[in-house]
Every structure is written in structure tokens, then in C-alpha cells.
PDB file of N, CA, C and O in Angstrom:
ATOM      1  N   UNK A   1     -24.604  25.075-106.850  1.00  0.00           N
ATOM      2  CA  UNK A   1     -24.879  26.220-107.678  1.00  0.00           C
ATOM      3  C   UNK A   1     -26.274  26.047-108.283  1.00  0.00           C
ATOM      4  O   UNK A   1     -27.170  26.475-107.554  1.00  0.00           O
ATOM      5  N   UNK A   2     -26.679  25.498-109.493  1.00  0.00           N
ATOM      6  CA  UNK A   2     -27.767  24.713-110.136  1.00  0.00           C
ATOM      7  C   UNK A   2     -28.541  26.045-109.558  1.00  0.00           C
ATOM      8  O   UNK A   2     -29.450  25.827-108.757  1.00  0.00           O
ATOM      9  N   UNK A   3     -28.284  27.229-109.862  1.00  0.00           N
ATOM     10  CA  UNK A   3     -28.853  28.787-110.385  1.00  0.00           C
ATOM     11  C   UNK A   3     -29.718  28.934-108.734  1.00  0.00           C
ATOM     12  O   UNK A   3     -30.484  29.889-108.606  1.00  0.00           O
ATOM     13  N   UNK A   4     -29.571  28.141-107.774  1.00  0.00           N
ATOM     14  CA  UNK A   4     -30.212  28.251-106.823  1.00  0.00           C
ATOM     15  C   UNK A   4     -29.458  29.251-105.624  1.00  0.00           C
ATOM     16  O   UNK A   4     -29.840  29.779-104.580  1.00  0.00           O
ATOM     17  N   UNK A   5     -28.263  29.198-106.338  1.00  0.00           N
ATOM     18  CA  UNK A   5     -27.299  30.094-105.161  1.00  0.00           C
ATOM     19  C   UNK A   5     -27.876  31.754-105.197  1.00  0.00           C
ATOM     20  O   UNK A   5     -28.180  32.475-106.147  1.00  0.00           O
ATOM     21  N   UNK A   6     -27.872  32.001-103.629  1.00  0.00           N
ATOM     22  CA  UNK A   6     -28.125  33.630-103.596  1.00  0.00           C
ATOM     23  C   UNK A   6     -27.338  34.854-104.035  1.00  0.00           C
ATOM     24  O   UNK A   6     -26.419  35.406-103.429  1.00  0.00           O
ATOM     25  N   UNK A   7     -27.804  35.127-105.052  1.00  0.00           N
ATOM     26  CA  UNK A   7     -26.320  36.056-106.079  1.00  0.00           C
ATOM     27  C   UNK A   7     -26.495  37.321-105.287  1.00  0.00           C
ATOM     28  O   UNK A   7     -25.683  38.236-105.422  1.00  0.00           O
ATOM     29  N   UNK A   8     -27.558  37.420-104.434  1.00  0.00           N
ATOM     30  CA  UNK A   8     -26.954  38.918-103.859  1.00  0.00           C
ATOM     31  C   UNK A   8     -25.679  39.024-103.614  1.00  0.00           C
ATOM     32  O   UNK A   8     -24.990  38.009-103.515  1.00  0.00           O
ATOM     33  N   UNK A   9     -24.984  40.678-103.430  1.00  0.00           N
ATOM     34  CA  UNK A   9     -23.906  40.990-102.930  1.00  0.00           C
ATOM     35  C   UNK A   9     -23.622  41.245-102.060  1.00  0.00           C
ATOM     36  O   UNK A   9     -24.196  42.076-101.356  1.00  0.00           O
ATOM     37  N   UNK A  10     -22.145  40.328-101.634  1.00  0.00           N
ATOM     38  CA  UNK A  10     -21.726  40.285-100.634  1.00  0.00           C
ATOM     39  C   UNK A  10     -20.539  40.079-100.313  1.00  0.00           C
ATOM     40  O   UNK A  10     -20.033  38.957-100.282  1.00  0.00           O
ATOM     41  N   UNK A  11     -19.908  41.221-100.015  1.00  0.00           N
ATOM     42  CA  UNK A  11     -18.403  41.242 -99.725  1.00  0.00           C
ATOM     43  C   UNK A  11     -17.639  40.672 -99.062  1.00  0.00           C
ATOM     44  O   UNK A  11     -16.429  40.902 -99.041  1.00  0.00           O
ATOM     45  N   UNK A  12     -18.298  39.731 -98.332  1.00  0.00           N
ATOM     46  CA  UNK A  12     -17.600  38.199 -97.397  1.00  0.00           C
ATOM     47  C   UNK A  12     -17.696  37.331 -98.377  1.00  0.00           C
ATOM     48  O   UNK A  12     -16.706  36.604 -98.459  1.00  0.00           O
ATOM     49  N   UNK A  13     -18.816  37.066 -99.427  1.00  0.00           N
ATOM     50  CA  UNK A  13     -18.865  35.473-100.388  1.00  0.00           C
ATOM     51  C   UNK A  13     -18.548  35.640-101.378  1.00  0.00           C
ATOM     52  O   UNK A  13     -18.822  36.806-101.662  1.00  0.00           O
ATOM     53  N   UNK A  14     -17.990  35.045-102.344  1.00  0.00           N
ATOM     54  CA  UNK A  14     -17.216  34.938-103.547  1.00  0.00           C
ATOM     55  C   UNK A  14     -17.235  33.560-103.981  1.00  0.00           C
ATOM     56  O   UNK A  14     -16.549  32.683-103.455  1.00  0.00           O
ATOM     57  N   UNK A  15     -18.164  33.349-105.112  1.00  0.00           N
ATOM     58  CA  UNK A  15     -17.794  32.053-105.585  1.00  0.00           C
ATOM     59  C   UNK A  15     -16.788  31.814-107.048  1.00  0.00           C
ATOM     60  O   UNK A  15     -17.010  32.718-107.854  1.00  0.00           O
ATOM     61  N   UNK A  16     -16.097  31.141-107.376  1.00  0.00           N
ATOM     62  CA  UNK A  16     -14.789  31.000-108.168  1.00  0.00           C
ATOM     63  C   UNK A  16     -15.478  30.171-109.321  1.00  0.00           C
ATOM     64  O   UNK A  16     -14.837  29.155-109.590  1.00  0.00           O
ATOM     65  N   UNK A  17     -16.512  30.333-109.995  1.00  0.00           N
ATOM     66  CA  UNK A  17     -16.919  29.564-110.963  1.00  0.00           C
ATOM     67  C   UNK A  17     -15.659  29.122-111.969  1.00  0.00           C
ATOM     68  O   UNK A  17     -15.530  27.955-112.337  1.00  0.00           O
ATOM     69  N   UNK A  18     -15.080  29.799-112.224  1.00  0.00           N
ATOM     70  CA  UNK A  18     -13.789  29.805-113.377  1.00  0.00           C
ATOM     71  C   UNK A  18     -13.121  28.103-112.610  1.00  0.00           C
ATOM     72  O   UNK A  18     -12.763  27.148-113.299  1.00  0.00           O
ATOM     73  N   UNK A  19     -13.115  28.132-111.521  1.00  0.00           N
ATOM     74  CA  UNK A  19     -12.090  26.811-111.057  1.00  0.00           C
ATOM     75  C   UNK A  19     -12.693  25.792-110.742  1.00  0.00           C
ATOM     76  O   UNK A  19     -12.141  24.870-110.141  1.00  0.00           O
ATOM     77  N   UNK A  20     -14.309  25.781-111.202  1.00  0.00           N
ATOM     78  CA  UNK A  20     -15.547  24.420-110.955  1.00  0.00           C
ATOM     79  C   UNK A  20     -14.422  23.626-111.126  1.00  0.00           C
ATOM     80  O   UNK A  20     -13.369  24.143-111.500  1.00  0.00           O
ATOM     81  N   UNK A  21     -14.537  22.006-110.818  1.00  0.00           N
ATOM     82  CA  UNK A  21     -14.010  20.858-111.703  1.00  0.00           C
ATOM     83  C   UNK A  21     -14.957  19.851-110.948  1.00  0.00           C
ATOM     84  O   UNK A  21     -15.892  20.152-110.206  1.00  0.00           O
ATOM     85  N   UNK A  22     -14.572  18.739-111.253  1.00  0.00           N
ATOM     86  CA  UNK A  22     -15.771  17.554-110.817  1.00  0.00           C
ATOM     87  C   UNK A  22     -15.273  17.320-109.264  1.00  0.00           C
ATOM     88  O   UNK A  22     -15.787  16.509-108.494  1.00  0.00           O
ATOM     89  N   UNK A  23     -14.231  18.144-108.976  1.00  0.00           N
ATOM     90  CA  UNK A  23     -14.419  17.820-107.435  1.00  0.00           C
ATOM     91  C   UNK A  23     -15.856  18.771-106.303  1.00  0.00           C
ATOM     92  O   UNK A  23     -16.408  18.421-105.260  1.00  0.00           O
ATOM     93  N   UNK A  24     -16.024  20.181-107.276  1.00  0.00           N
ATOM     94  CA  UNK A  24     -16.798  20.877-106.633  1.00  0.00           C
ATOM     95  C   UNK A  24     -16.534  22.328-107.059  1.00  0.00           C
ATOM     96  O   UNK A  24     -15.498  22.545-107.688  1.00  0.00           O
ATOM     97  N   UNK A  25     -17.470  23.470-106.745  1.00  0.00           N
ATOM     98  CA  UNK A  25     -16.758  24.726-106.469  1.00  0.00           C
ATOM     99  C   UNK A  25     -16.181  25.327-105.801  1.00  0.00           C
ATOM    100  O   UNK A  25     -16.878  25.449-104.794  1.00  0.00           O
ATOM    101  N   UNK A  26     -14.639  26.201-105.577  1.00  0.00           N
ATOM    102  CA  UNK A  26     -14.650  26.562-104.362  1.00  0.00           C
ATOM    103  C   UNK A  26     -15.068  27.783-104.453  1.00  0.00           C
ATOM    104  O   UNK A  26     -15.149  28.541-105.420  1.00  0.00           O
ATOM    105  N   UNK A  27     -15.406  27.945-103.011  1.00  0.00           N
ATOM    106  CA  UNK A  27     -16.072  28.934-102.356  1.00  0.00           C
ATOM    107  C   UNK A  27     -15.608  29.915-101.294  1.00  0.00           C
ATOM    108  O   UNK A  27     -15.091  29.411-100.297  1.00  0.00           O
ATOM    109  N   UNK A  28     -15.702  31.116-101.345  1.00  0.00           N
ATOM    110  CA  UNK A  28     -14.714  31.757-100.284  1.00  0.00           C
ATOM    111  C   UNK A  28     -15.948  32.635 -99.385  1.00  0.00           C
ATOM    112  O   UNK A  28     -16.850  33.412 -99.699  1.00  0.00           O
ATOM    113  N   UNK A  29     -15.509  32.124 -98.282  1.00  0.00           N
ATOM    114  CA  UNK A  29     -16.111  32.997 -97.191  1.00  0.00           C
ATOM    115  C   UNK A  29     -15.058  33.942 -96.057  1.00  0.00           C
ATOM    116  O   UNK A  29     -14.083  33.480 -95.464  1.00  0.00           O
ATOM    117  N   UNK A  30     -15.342  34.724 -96.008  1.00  0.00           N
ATOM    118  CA  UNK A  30     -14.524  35.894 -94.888  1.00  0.00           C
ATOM    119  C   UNK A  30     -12.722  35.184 -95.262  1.00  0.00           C
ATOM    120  O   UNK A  30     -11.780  35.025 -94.485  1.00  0.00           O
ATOM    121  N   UNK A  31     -12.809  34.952 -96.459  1.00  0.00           N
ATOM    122  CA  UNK A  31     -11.166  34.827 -96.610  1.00  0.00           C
ATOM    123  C   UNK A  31     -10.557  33.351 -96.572  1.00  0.00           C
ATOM    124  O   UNK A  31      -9.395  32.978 -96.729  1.00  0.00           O
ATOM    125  N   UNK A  32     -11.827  32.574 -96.287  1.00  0.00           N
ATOM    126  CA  UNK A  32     -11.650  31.435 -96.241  1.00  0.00           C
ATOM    127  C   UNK A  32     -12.038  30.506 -97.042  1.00  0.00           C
ATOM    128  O   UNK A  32     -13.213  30.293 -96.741  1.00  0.00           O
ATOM    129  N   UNK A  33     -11.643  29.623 -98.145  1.00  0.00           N
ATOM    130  CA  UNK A  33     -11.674  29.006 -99.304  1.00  0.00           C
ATOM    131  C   UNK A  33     -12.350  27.801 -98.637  1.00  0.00           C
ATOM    132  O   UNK A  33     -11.986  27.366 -97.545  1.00  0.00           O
ATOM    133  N   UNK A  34     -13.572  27.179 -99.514  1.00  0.00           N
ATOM    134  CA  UNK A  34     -13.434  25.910 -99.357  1.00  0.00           C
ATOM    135  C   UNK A  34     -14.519  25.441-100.765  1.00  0.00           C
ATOM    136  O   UNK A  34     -15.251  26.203-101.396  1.00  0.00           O
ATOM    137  N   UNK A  35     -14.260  23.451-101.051  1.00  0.00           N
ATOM    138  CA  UNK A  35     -14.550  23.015-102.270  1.00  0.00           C
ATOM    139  C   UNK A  35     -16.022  22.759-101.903  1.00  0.00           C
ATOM    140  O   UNK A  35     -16.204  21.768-101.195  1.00  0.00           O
ATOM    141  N   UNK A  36     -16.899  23.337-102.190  1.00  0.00           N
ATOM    142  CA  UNK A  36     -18.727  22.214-102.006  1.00  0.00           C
ATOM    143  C   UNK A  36     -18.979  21.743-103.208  1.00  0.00           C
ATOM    144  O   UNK A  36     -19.140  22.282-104.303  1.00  0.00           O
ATOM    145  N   UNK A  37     -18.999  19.805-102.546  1.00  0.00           N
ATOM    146  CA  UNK A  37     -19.092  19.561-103.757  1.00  0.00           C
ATOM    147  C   UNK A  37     -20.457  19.021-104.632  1.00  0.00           C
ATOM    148  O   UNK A  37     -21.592  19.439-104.401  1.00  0.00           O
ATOM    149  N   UNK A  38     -20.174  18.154-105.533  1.00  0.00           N
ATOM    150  CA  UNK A  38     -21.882  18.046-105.796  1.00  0.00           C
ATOM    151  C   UNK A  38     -22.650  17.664-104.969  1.00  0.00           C
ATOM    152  O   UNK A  38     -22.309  16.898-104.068  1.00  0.00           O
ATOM    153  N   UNK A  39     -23.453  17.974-105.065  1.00  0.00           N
ATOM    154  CA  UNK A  39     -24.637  17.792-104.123  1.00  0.00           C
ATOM    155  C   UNK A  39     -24.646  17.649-102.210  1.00  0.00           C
ATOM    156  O   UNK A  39     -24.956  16.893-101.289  1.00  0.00           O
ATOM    157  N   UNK A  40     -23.969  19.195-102.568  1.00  0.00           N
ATOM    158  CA  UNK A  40     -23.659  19.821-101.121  1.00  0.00           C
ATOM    159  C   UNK A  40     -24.401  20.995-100.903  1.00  0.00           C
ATOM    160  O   UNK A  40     -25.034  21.607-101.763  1.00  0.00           O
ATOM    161  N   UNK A  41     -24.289  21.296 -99.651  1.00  0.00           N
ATOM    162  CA  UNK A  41     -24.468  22.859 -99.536  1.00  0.00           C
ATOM    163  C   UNK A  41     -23.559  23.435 -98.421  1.00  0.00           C
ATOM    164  O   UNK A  41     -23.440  22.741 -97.411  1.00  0.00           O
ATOM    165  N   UNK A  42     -22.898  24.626 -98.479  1.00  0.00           N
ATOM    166  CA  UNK A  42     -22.368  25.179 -97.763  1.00  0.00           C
ATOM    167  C   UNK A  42     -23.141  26.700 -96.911  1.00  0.00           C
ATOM    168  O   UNK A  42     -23.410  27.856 -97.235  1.00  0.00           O
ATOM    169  N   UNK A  43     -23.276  25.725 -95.525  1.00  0.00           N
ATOM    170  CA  UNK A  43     -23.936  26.777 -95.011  1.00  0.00           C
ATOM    171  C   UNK A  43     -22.836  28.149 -93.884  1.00  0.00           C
ATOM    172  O   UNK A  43     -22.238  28.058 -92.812  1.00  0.00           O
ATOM    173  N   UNK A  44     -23.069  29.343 -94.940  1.00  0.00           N
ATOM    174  CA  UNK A  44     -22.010  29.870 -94.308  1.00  0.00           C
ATOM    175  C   UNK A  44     -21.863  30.558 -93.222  1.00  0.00           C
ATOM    176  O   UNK A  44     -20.719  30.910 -92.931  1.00  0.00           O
ATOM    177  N   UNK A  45     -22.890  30.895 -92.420  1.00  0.00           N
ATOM    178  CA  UNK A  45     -22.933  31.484 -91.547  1.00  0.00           C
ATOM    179  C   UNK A  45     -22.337  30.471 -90.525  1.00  0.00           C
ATOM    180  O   UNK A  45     -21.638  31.032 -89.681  1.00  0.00           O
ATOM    181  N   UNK A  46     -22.432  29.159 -90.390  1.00  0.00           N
ATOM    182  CA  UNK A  46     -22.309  28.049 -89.306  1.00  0.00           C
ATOM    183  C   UNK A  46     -20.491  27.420 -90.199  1.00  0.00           C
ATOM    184  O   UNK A  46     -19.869  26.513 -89.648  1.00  0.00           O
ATOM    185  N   UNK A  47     -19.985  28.017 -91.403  1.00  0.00           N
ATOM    186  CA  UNK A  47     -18.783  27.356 -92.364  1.00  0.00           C
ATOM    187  C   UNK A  47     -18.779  25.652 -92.390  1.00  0.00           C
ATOM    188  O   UNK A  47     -17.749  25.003 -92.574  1.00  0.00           O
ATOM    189  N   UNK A  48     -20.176  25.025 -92.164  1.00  0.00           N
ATOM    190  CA  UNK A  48     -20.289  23.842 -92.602  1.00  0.00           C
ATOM    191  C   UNK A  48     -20.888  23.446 -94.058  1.00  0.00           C
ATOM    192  O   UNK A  48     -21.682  24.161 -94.670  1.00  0.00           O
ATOM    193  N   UNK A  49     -20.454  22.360 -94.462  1.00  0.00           N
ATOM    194  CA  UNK A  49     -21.089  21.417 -95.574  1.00  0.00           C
ATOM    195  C   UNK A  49     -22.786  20.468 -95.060  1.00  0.00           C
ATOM    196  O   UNK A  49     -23.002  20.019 -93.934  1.00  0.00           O
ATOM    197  N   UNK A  50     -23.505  20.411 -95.957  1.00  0.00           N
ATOM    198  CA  UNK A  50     -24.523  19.564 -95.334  1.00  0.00           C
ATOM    199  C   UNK A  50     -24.812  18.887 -96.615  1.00  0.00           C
ATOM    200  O   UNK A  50     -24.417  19.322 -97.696  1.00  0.00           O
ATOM    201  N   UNK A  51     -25.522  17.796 -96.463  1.00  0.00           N
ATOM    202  CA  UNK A  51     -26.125  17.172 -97.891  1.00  0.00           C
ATOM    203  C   UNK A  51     -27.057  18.063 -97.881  1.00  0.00           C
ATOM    204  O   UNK A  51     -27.742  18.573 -96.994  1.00  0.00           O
ATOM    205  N   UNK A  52     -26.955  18.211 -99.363  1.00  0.00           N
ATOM    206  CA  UNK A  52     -28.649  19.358 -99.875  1.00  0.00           C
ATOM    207  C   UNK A  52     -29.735  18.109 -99.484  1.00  0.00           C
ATOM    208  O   UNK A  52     -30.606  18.414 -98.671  1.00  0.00           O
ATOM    209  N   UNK A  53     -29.734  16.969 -99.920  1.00  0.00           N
ATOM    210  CA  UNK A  53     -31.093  16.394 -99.728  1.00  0.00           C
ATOM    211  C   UNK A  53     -31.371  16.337 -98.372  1.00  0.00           C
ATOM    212  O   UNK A  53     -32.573  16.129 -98.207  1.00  0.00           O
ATOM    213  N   UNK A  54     -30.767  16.435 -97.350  1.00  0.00           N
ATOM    214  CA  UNK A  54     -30.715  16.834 -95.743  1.00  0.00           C
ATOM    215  C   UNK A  54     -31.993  18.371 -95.513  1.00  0.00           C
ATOM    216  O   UNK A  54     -33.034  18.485 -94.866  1.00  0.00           O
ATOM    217  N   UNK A  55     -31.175  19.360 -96.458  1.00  0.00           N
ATOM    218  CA  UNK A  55     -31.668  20.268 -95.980  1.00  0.00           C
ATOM    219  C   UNK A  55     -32.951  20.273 -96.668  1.00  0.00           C
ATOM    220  O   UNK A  55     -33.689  21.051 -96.063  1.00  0.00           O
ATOM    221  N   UNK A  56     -33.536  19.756 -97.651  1.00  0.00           N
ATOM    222  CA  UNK A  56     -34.983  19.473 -98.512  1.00  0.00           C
ATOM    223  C   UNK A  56     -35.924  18.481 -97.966  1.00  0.00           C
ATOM    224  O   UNK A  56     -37.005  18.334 -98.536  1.00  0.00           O
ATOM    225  N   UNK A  57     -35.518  17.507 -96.513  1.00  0.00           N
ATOM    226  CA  UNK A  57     -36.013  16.746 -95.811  1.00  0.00           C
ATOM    227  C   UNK A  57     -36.448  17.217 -94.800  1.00  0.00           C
ATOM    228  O   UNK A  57     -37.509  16.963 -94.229  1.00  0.00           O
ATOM    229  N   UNK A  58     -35.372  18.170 -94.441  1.00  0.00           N
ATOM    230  CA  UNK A  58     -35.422  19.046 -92.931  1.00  0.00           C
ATOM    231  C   UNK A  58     -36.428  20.344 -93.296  1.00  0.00           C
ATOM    232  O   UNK A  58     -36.897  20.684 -92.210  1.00  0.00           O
ATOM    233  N   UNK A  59     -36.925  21.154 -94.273  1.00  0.00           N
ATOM    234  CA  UNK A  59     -37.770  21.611 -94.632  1.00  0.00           C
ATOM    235  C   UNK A  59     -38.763  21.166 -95.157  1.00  0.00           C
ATOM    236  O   UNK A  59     -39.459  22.108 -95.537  1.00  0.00           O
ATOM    237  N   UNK A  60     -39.247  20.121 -95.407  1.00  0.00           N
ATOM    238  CA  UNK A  60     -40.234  19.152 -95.533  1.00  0.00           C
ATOM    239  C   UNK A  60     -41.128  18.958 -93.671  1.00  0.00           C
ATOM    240  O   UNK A  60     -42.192  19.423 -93.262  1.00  0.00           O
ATOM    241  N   UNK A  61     -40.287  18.252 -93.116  1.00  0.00           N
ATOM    242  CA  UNK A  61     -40.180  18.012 -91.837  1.00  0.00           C
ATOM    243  C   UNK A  61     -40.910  19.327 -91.584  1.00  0.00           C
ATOM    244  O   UNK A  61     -42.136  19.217 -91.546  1.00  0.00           O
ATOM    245  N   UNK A  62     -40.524  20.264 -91.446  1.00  0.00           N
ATOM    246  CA  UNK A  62     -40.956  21.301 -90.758  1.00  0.00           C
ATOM    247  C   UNK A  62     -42.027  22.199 -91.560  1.00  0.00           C
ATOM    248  O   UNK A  62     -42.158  23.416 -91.436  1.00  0.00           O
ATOM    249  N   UNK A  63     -42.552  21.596 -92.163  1.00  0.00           N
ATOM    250  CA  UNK A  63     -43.557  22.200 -92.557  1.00  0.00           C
ATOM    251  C   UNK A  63     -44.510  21.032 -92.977  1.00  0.00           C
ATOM    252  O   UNK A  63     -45.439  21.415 -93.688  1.00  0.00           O
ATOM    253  N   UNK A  64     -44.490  19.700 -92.699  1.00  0.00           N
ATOM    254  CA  UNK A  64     -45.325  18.912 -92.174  1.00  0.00           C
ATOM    255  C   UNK A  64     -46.219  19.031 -90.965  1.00  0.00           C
ATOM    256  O   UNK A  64     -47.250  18.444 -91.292  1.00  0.00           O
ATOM    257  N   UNK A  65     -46.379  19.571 -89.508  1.00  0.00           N
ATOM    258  CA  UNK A  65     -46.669  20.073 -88.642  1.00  0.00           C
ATOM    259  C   UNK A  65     -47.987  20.622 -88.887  1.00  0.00           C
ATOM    260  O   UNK A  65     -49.045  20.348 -88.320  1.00  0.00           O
ATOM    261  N   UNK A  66     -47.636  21.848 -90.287  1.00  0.00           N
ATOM    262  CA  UNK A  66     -48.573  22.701 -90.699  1.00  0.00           C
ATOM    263  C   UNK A  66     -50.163  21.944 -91.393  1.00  0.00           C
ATOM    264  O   UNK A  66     -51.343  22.296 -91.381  1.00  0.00           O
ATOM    265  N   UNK A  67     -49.400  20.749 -91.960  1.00  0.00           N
ATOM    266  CA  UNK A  67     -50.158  20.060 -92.837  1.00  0.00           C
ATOM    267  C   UNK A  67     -51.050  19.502 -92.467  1.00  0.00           C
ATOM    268  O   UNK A  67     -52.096  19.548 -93.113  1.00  0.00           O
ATOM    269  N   UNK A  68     -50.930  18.619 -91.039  1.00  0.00           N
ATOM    270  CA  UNK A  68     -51.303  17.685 -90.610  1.00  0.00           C
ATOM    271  C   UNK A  68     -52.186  18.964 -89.500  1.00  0.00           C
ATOM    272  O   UNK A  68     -53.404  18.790 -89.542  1.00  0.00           O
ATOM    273  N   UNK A  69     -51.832  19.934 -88.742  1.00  0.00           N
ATOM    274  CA  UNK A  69     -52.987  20.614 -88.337  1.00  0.00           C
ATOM    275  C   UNK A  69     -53.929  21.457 -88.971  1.00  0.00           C
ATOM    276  O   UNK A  69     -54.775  22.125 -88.376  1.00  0.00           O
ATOM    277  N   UNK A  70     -53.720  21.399 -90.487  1.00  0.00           N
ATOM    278  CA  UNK A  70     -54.938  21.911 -91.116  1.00  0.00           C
ATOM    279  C   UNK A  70     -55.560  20.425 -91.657  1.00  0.00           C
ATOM    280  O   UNK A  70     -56.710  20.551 -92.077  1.00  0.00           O
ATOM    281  N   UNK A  71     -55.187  19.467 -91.707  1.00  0.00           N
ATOM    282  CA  UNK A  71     -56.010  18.186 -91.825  1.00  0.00           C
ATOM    283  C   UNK A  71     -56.809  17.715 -90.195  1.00  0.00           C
ATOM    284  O   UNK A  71     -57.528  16.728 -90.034  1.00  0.00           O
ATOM    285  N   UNK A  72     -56.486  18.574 -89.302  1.00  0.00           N
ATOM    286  CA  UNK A  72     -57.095  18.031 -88.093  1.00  0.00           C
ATOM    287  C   UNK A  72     -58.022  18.922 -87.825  1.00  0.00           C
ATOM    288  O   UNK A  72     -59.092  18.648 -87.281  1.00  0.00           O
ATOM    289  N   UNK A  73     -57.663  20.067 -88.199  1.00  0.00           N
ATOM    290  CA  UNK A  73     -58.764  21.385 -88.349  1.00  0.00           C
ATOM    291  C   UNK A  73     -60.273  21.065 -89.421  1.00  0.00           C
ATOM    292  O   UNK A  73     -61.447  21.318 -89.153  1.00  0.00           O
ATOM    293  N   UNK A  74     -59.883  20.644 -90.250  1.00  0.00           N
ATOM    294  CA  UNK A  74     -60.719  20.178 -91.685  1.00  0.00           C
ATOM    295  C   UNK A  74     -61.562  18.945 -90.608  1.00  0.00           C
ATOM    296  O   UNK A  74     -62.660  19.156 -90.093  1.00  0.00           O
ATOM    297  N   UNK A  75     -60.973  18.009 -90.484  1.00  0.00           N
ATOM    298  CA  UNK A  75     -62.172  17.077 -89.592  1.00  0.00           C
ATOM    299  C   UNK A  75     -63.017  17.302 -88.604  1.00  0.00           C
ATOM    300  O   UNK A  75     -64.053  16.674 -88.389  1.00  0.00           O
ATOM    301  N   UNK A  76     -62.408  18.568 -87.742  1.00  0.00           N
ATOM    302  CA  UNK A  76     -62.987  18.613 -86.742  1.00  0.00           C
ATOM    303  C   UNK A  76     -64.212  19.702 -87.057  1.00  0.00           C
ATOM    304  O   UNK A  76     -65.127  19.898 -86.257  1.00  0.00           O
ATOM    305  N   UNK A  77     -64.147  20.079 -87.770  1.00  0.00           N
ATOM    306  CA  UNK A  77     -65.152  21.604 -88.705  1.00  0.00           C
ATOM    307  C   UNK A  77     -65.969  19.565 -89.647  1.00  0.00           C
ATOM    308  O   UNK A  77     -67.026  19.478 -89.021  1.00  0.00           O
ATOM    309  N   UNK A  78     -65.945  18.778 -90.233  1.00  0.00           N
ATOM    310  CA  UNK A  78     -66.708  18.249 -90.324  1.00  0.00           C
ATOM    311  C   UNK A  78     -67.645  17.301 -89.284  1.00  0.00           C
ATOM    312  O   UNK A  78     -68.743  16.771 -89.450  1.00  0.00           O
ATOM    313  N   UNK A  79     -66.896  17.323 -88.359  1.00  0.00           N
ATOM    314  CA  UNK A  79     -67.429  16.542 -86.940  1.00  0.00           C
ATOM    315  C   UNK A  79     -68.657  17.430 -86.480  1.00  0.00           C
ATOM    316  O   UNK A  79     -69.833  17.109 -86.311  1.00  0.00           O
ATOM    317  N   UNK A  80     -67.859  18.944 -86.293  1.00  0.00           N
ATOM    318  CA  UNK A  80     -69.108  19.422 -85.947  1.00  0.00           C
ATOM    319  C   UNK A  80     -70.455  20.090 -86.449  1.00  0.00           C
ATOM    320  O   UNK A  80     -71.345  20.680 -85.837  1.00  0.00           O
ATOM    321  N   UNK A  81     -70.212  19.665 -88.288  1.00  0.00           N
ATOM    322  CA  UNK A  81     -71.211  19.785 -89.040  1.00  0.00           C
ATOM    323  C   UNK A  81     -72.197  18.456 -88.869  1.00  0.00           C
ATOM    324  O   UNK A  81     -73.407  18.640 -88.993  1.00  0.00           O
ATOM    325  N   UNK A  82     -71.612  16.890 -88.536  1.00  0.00           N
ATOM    326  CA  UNK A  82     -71.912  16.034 -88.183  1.00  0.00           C
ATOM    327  C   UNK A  82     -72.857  15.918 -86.839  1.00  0.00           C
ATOM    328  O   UNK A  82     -73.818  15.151 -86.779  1.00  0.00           O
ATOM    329  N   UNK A  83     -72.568  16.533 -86.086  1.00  0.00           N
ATOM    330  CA  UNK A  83     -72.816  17.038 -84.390  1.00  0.00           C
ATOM    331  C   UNK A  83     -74.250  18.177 -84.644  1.00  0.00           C
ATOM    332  O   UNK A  83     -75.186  18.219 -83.846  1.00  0.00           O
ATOM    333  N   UNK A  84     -74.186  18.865 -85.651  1.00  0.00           N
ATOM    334  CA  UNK A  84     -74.941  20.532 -84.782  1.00  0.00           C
ATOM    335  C   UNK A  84     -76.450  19.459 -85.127  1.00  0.00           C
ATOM    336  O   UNK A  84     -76.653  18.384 -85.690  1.00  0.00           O
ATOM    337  N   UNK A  85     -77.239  20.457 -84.443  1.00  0.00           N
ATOM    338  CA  UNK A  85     -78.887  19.931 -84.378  1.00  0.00           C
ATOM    339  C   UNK A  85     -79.076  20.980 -86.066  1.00  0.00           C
ATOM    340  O   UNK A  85     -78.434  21.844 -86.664  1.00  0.00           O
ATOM    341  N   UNK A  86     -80.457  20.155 -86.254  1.00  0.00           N
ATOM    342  CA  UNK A  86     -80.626  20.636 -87.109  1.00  0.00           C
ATOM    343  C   UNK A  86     -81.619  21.503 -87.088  1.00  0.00           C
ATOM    344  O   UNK A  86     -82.579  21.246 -86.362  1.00  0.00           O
ATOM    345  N   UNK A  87     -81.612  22.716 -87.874  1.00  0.00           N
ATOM    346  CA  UNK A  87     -82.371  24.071 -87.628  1.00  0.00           C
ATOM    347  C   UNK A  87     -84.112  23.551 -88.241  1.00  0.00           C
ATOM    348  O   UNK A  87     -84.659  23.065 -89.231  1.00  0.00           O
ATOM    349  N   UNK A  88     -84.268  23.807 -87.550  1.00  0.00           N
ATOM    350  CA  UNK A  88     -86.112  24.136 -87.877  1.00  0.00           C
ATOM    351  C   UNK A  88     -86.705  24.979 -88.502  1.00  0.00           C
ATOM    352  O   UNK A  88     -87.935  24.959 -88.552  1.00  0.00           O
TER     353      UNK A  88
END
């Protein structure tokens, strides 16, 4: 939950805040109940559990890619400031 959950509406998801306890919340999808507990996430389209820090690694991951080709872009724009002749 930790205010990050998508409160849009939606007539398949229903979360049961009233019945939190330290096991988790449950959660109902298309009629189907289940507990996510701390430091879970329930992804519902696939009705699995994942560790949240999974999914904050796995979006890390994938937007590392980005990082590292604008750091290869940045050198190579100084290489060829390094490279050009110089104007007269």
C-alpha cells in the first residue's frame, strides 16, 4: 500500500484495508482474494506476488542501458572535439 497503490477505479480490484493485520492486505481481484504481504507486490494482471525490491531492481536494470549510452555518447562528442583540426 505505502500510498503507492493505483487508487484508480476499478471494478475487478478491491482492496480490504479494514482487514490489514501484520500478515498483509487482502486483496481481491476478479473475485479472487488474496493476502500481499509486507513488502510485496501483487501484480494483477499476471495474479502473482513479487518482492517490491525485485521490481525497483528490475526498473533500475532497465533503465541503466539508457545511462550508460548517454555516457558513451558524451565521450564520443569529446573524442571528436579532441580529433577535429583546428580552424584557421
Amino acid at each position: 500500500m505505502n500510498d503507492k497503490y493505483n487508487k484508480s477505479p476499478s471494478k475487478h480490484i478491491s482492496v480490504d484495508s479494514s482487514h490489514a493485520s501484520s500478515n498483509g492486505v487482502p486483496i481481491t481481484v476478479n473475485g479472487k482474494t488474496k493476502i500481499v504481504p509486507v513488502g510485496s507486490t501483487l501484480l494483477t494482471r499476471k495474479n502473482k506476488l513479487i518482492d517490491s525490491y525485485k521490481l525497483k531492481a528490475q526498473a533500475r536494470k532497465q533503465a541503466m542501458p539508457k545511462t550508460e549510452q548517454k555516457a558513451v555518447s558524451k565521450r564520443l562528442e569529446e573524442v571528436q572535439i579532441l580529433n577535429a583540426k583546428p580552424q584557421q
